[in-house]
Every structure is written in structure tokens, then in C-alpha cells.
C-alpha positions as a Python dict, from the first residue, in 0.01 Angstrom:
ca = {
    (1, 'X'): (0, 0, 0),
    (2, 'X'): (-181, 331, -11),
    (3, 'X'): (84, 633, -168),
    (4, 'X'): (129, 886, 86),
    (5, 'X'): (349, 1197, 125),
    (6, 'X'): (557, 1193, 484),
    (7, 'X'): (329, 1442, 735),
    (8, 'X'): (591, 1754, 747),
    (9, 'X'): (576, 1794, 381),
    (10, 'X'): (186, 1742, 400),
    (11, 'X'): (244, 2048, 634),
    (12, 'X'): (419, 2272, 401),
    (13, 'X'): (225, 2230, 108),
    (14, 'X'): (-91, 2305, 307),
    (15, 'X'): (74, 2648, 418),
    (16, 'X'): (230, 2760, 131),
    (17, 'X'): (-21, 2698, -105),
    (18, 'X'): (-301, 2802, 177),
    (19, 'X'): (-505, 2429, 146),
    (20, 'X'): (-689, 2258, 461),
    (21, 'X'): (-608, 1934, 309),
    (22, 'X'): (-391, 1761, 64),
    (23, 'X'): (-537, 1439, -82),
    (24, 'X'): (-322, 1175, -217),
    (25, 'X'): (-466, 1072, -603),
    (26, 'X'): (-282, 824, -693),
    (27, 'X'): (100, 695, -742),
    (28, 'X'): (139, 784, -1131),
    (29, 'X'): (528, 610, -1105),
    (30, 'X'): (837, 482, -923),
    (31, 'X'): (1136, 617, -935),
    (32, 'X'): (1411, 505, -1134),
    (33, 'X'): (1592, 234, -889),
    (34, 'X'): (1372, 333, -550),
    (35, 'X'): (1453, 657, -499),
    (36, 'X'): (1085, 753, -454),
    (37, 'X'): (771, 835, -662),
    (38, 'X'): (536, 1096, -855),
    (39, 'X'): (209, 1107, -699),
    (40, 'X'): (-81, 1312, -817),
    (41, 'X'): (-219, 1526, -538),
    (42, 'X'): (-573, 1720, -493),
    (43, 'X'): (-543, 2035, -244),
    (44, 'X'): (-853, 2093, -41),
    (45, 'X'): (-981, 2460, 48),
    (46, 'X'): (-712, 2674, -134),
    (47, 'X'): (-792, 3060, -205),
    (48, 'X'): (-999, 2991, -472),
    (49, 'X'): (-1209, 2724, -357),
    (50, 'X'): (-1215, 2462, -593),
    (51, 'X'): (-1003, 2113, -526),
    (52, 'X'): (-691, 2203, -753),
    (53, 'X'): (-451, 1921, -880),
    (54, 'X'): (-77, 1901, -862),
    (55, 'X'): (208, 1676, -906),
    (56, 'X'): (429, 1582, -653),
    (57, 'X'): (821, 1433, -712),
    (58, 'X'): (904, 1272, -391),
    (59, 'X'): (1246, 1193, -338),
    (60, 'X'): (1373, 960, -85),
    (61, 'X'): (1758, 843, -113),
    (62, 'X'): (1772, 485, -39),
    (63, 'X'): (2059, 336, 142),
    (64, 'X'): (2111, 75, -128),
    (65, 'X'): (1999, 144, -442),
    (66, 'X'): (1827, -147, -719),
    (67, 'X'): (1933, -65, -1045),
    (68, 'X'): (1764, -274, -1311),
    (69, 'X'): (2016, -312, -1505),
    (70, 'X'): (2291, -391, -1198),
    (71, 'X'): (2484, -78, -1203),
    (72, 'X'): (2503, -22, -837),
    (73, 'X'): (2812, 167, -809),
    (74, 'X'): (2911, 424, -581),
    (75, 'X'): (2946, 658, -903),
    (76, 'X'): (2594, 548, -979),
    (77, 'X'): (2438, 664, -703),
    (78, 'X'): (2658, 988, -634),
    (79, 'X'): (2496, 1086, -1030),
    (80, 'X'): (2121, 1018, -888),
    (81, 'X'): (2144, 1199, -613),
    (82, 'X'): (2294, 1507, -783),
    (83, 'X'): (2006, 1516, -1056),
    (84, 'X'): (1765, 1533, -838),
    (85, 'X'): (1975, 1833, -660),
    (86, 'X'): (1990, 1959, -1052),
    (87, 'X'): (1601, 1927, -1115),
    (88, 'X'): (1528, 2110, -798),
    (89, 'X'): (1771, 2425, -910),
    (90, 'X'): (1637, 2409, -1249),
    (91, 'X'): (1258, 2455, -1122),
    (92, 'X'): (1347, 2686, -862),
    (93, 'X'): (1642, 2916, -1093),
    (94, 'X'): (1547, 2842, -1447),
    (95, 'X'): (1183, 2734, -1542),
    (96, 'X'): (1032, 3042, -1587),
    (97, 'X'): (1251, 3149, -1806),
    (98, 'X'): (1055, 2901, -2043),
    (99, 'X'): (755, 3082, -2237),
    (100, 'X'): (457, 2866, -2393),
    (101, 'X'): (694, 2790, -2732),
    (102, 'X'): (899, 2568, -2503),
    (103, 'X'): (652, 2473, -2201),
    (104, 'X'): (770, 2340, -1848),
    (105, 'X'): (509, 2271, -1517),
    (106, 'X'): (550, 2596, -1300),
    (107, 'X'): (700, 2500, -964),
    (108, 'X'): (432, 2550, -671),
    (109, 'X'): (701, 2425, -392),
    (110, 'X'): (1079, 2309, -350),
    (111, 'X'): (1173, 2161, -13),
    (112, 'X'): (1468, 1949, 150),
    (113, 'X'): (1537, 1755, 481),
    (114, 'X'): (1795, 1569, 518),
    (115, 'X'): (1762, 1265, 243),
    (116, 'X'): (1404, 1328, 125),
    (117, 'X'): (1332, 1574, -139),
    (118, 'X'): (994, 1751, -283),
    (119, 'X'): (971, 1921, -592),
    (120, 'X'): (588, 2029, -636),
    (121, 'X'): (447, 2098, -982),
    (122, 'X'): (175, 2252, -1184),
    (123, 'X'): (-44, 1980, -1335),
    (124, 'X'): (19, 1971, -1690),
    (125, 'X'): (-274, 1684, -1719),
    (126, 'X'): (-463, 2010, -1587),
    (127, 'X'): (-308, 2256, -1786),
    (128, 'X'): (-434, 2121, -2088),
    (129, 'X'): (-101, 1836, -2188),
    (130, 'X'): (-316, 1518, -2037),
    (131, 'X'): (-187, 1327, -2362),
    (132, 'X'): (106, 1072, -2389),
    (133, 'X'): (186, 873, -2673),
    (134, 'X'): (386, 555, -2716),
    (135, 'X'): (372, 598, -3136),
    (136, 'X'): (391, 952, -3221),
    (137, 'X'): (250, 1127, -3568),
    (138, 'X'): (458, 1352, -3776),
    (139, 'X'): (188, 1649, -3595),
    (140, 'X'): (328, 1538, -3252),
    (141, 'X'): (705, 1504, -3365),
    (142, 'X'): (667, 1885, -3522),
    (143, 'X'): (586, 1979, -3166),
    (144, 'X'): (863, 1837, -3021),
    (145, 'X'): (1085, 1990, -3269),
    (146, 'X'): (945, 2323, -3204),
    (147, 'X'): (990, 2240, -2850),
    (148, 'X'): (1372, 2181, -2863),
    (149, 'X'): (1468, 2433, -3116),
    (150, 'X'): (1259, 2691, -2892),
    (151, 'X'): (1426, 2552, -2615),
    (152, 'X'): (1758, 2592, -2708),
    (153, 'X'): (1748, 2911, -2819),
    (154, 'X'): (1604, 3009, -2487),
    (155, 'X'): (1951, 2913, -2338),
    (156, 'X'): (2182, 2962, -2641),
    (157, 'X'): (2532, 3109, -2460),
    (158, 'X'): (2401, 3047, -2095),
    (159, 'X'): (2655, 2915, -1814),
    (160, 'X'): (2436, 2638, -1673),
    (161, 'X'): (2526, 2737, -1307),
    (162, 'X'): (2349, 2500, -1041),
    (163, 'X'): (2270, 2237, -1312),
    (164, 'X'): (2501, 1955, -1478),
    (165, 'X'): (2807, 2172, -1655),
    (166, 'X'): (2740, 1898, -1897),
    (167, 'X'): (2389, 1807, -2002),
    (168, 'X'): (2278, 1410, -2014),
    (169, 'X'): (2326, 1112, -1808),
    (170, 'X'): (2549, 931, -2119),
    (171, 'X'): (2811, 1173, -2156),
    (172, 'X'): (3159, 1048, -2109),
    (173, 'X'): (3342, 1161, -1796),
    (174, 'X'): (2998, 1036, -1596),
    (175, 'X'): (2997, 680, -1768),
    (176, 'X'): (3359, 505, -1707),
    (177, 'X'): (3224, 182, -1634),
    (178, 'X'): (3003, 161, -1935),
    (179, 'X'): (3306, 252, -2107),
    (180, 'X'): (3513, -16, -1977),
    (181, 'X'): (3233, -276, -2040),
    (182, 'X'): (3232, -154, -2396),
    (183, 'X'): (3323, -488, -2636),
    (184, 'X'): (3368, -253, -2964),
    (185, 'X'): (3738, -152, -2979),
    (186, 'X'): (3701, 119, -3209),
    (187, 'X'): (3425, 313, -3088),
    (188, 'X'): (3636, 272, -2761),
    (189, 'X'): (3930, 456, -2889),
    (190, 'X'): (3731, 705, -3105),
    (191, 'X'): (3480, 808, -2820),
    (192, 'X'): (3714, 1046, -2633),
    (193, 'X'): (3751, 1273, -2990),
    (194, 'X'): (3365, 1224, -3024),
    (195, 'X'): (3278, 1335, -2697),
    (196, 'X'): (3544, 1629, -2771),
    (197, 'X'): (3393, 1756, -3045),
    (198, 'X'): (3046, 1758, -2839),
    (199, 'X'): (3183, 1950, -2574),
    (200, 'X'): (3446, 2222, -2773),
    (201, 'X'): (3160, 2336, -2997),
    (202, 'X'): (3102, 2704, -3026),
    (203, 'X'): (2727, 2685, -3008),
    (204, 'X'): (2654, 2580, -2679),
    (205, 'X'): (2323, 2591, -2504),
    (206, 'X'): (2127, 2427, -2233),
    (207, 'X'): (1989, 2066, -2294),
    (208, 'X'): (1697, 1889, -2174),
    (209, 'X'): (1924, 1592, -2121),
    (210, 'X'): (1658, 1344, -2140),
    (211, 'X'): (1474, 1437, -2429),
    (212, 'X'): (1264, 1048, -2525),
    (213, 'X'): (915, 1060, -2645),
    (214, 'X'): (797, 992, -2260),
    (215, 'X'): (891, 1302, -2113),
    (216, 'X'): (669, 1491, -2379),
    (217, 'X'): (283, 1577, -2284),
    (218, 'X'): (76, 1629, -2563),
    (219, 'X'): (-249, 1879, -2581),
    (220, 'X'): (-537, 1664, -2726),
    (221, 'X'): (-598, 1627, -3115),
    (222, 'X'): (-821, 1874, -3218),
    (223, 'X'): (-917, 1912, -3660),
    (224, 'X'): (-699, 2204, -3777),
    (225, 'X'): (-487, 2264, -3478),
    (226, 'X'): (-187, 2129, -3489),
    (227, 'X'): (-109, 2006, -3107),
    (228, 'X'): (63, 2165, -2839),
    (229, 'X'): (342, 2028, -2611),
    (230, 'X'): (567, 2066, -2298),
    (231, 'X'): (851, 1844, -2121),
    (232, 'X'): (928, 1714, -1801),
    (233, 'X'): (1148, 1547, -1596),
    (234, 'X'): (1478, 1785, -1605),
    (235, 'X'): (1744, 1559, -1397),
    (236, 'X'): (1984, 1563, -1646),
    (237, 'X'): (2005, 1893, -1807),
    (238, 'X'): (2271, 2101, -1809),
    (239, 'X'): (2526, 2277, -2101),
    (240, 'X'): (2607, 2106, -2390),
    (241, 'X'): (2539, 2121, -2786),
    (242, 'X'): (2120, 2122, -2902),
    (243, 'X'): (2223, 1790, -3161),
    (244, 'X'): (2208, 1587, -2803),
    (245, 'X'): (1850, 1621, -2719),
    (246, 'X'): (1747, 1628, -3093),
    (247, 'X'): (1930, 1240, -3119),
    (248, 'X'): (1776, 1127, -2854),
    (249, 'X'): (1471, 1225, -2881),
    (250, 'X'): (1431, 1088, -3219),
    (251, 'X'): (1625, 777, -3152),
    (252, 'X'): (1335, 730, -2879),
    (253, 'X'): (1061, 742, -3126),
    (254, 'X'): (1129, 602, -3422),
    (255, 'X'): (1272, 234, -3602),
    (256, 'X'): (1563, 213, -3805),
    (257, 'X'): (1356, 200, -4128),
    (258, 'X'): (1211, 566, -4060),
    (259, 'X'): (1570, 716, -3930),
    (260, 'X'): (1705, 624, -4225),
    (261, 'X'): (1421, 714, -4469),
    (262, 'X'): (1354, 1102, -4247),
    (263, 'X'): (1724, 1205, -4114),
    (264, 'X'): (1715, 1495, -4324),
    (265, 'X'): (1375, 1572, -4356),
    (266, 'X'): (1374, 1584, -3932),
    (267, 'X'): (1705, 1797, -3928),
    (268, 'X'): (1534, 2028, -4166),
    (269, 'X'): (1238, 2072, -3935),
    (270, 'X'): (1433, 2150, -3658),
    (271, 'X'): (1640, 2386, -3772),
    (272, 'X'): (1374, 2537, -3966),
    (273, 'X'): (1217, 2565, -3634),
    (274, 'X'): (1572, 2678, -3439),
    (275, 'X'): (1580, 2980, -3752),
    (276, 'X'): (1276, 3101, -3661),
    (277, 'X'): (1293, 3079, -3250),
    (278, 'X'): (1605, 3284, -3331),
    (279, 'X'): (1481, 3555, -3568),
    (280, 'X'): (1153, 3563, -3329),
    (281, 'X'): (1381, 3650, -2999),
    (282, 'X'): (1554, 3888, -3266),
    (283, 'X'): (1914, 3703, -3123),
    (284, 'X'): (2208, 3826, -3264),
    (285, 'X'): (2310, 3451, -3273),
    (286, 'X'): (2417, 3374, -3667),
    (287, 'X'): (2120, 3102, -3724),
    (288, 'X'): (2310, 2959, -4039),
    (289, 'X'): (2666, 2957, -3842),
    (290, 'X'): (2470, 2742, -3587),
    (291, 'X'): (2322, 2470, -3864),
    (292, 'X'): (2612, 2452, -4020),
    (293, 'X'): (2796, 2330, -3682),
    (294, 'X'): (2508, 2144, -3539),
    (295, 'X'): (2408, 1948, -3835),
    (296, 'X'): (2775, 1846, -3855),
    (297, 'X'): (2753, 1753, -3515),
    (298, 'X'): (2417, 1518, -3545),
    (299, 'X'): (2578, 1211, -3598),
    (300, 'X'): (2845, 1261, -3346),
    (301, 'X'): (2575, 1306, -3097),
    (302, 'X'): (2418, 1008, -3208),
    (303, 'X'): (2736, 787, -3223),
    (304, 'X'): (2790, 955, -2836),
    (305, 'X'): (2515, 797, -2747),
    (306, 'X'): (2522, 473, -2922),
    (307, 'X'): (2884, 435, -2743),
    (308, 'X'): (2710, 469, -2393),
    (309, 'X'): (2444, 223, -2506),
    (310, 'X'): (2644, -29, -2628),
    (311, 'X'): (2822, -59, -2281),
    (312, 'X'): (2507, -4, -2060),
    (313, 'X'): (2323, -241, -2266),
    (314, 'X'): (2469, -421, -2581),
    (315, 'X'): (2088, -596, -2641),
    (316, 'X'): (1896, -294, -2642),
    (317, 'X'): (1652, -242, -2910),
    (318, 'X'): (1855, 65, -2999),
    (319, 'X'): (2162, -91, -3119),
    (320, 'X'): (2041, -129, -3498),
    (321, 'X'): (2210, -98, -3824),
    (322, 'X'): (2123, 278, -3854),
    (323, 'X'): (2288, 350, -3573),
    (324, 'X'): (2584, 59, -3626),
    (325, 'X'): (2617, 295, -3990),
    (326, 'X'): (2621, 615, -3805),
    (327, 'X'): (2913, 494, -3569),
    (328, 'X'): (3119, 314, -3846),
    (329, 'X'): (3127, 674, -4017),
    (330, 'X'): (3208, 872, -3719),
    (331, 'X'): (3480, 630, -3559),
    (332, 'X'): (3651, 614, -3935),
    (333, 'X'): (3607, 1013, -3951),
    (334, 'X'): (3772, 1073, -3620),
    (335, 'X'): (3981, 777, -3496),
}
């Protein structure tokens, strides 16, 4: 079936962004358990003339929702409709405060009715990030790095009012019945101290809350530049400490063999990178006070994680003996 927007939001995007026309591209995904799609869209006779891209999120909250995995409870779907309430306040309240070290698509258009949401974005394909990678070169992890420490130093300190007053969709109080289904008796006991020491840090900031490899966009390889970078798909962020995002986002792109042969060669890239966000915003934030807590705090956010995965999923490709180590350490280090 031919993607299409419903005609009243066809309507709006035609006069806000002044277009005669709005041309459906193509469907570019589902969303996660048919709650709509991402279609790329081509507006016809704007200001200046030329056919100009965008991206549009369309929301539409199902009556029954298919989860993939079979989580279909009420809790479930009360969390998915409140991100995408979250990613609409954090393009319409928070994006801009982004600069080019820590890139986001500029929003072009929020609207609601009733059950149906649109969130309409810059292009980033367009805006020079057309690249996405399923392996990713130490160039393209540097970027992300940059990305996150810039990030969170953007938001060290801020209240994250209108998003998730804690970032991710793993942390604890969300995920009861993953923690229920969770067969490892130990981690089970320890996570409410892990998730404790996550959430009484002092260095708090805003995280991306879904920080894997496929929510980066990469500028093209180009011989002596090292590439560029910027992040969608902001359902799940909220407050909460940096070492989440950084976790996850290496846990998405990389094997056991290469966590365990790079864990502190990575931390020392980020916070390399966090130093000099920090001393470039001239923030009166003590950058050393900050690694000292947050490097600390890596495996905790790792072993946070791991606990969710385990109960979500225990056969997920995830669950290896890196991050079995990690947990072992953590649950004997706070029981």
C-alpha cells in the first residue's frame, strides 16, 4: 500500500511551511509495535522554489498494540504513548538548544489530534548526515563520543521538565515486569542499589536515552576530515547520569572481544571529549569531579542495563561474558 499522511496534516504542513503540495517519498520505517511510521516527504512550491525534503514521524496510537517480543501490557503501552508526548516537547522546548558539536534535525512542525501525532523534521539525509552504518570505524565512534560528551554538557544541571524525569526506556521503576521475569537472583536483589546509585549521582544531565549505533547519521567519508554526526529519535530522553548513553551506545556497536580489549581506551575518549565541551562552554562544572564519578559509574550503567536485558530478553546477543563479568563485579560490590 502506497504511504500517505492523513489529509488535515497534509493541510498544515502546506500552510505552515507555505508549499502547494506535499509529496509522499517513501516509507523509510515502521514504528516500533504499529504505532505509525517515518516517511520521507518532498514539499512542492515553498518560498524558495525548489522541491525541499523533510521527514515526517507519524504517530498513530493503535488500540492494541503488537509487541515483538509479547510485552503487551497496559504499562507497555502507557510508556509508548508518553515518549512520543516526550519527543514532541523535546523538539518543540529543547532542540535548539543543541549547536553543530551535538547535532539534532530542526523541527519544521509539531501537531496533535486526538490519537495521531506529527512531529516534522529537517532532513538530515539533506543536511549533509545521509550515512548509516551497521559496523562503525574508530573515525565514526570518535564522533559519537564527541557527540555525547557535547551533549551532555549541553544539559549538565538541567531539570528535564516536559521530558522523562528519568532518561531511558530500561530504567527500573518503568520495567517491573522485566524485573519479575528476571531468572538471575542476584542481579535481582542488587538492581535496586544499582539503579540507586544511577539516579543519586551528583552529576546529572540530560540523556539521549537511546543512544545505539542506529540513531547516529554519519556525514560521508571524505580523506583528512574526520566525519561529522548527529542523533535522532529522542523518545526516551530525559535526566539521568551521561555513563547511560555512553553504555549503550557502545554496547550497540561493538562484540565482547573489542569491549574488553577498548573499555578504557573509549572512556578516555569520552571524557577527553566531555573535558573539553566543558572548558569550551567555559562551565564552572569541575570536569575531573565529573570523571571521577562517572567513570565509577560506567559499569553500573552497564550492569543497569544488562539487568533489563536479561528479563526482556535472556537470548539476546547482548548477554555475553563481558557483560556477565561486568554484573558479577557490580552485584558482589553492592549486594
Amino acid at each position: 500500500m502506497t504511504p500517505s499522511l492523513p489529509p488535515y496534516f497534509v493541510r498544515s504542513i502546506r500552510r505552515a511551511l507555505g508549499a502547494t503540495s506535499v509529496e509522499v517519498v517513501e516509507r523509510l520505517q515502521e514504528l516500533w509495535s504499529g504505532y505509525g511510521q517515518i516517511l520521507r516527504i518532498r514539499l512542492h512550491g515553498t518560498p524558495d522554489a525548489e522541491p525541499s525534503p523533510a521527514i515526517a514521524k507519524y504517530v498513530r496510537i493503535p488500540s492494541r498494540a503488537d509487541h515483538p517480543r509479547g510485552w503487551n501490557s497496559s504499562r507497555s503501552r502507557e510508556r509508548k504513548v508518553a515518549s512520543y508526548r516526550v519527543e514532541s516537547a523535546w523538539y518543540r522546548d529543547w532542540a535548539a538548544l543543541c549547536d553543530d558539536d551535538c547535532r539534532v534535525a530542526r523541527l519544521l512542525l509539531h501537531e496533535e489530534r486526538g490519537d495521531e501525532v506529527l512531529i516534522l523534521l529537517e532532513d538530515l539525509d539533506a543536511a549533509g548526515f545521509p550515512v548509516r552504518v551497521d559496523a562503525i570505524d574508530t573515525p565514526q565512534i570518535d564522533a559519537c563520543l564527541h557527540w555525547l560528551a557535547h551533549f551532555h554538557t549541553t544539559f549538565m544541571g538541567a531539570q528535564p521538565d516536559g521530558l522523562w524525569e528519568t532518561g531511558t526506556y530500561w530504567h527500573l521503576a518503568t520495567r517491573p515486569d522485566e524485573l519479575h521475569a528476571l531468572r538471575d537472583p542476584h542481579l535481582k536483589a542488587a538492581a535496586p542499589r544499582l539503579d540507586a546509585l544511577l539516579n543519586e549521582a551528583r552529576y546529572q544531565t540530560l540523556v539521549h536515552g537511546d543512544s545505539k549505533l542506529a540513531n547516529f547519521c554519519f556525514s560521508p567519508a571524505r580523506a583528512g576530515t574526520p566525519p561529522r554526526v548527529a542523533a535522532v529519535d529522542f523518545q526516551y530522553v530525559g535526566g539521568g547520569c551521561g555513563m547511560k548513553d555512553l553504555a549503550y551506545f557502545l554496547g550497540s556497536c561493538l562484540d565482547e572481544e573489542e569491549l574488553e580489549a577498548r573499555e578504557e581506551e573509549l572512556l578516555d575518549r569520552y571524557f577527553a571529549a566531555l573535558r573539553s565541551a566543558l572548558a569550551a562552554r567555559r562551565s564552572e562544572v569541575d570536569a575531573e569531579a565529573v570523571e571521577r564519578e562517572w567513570r565509577a559509574l560506567f559499569p553500573v550503567a552497564w550492569t543497569d542495563f544488562h539487568r533489563f536485558l536479561k528479563g526482556w530478553s535472556p537470548g539476546h546477543w547482548k548477554i555475553h561474558s563481558y557483560s556477565e563479568r561486568l554484573a558479577r563485579e557490580m552485584v558482589s560490590r553492592h549486594p
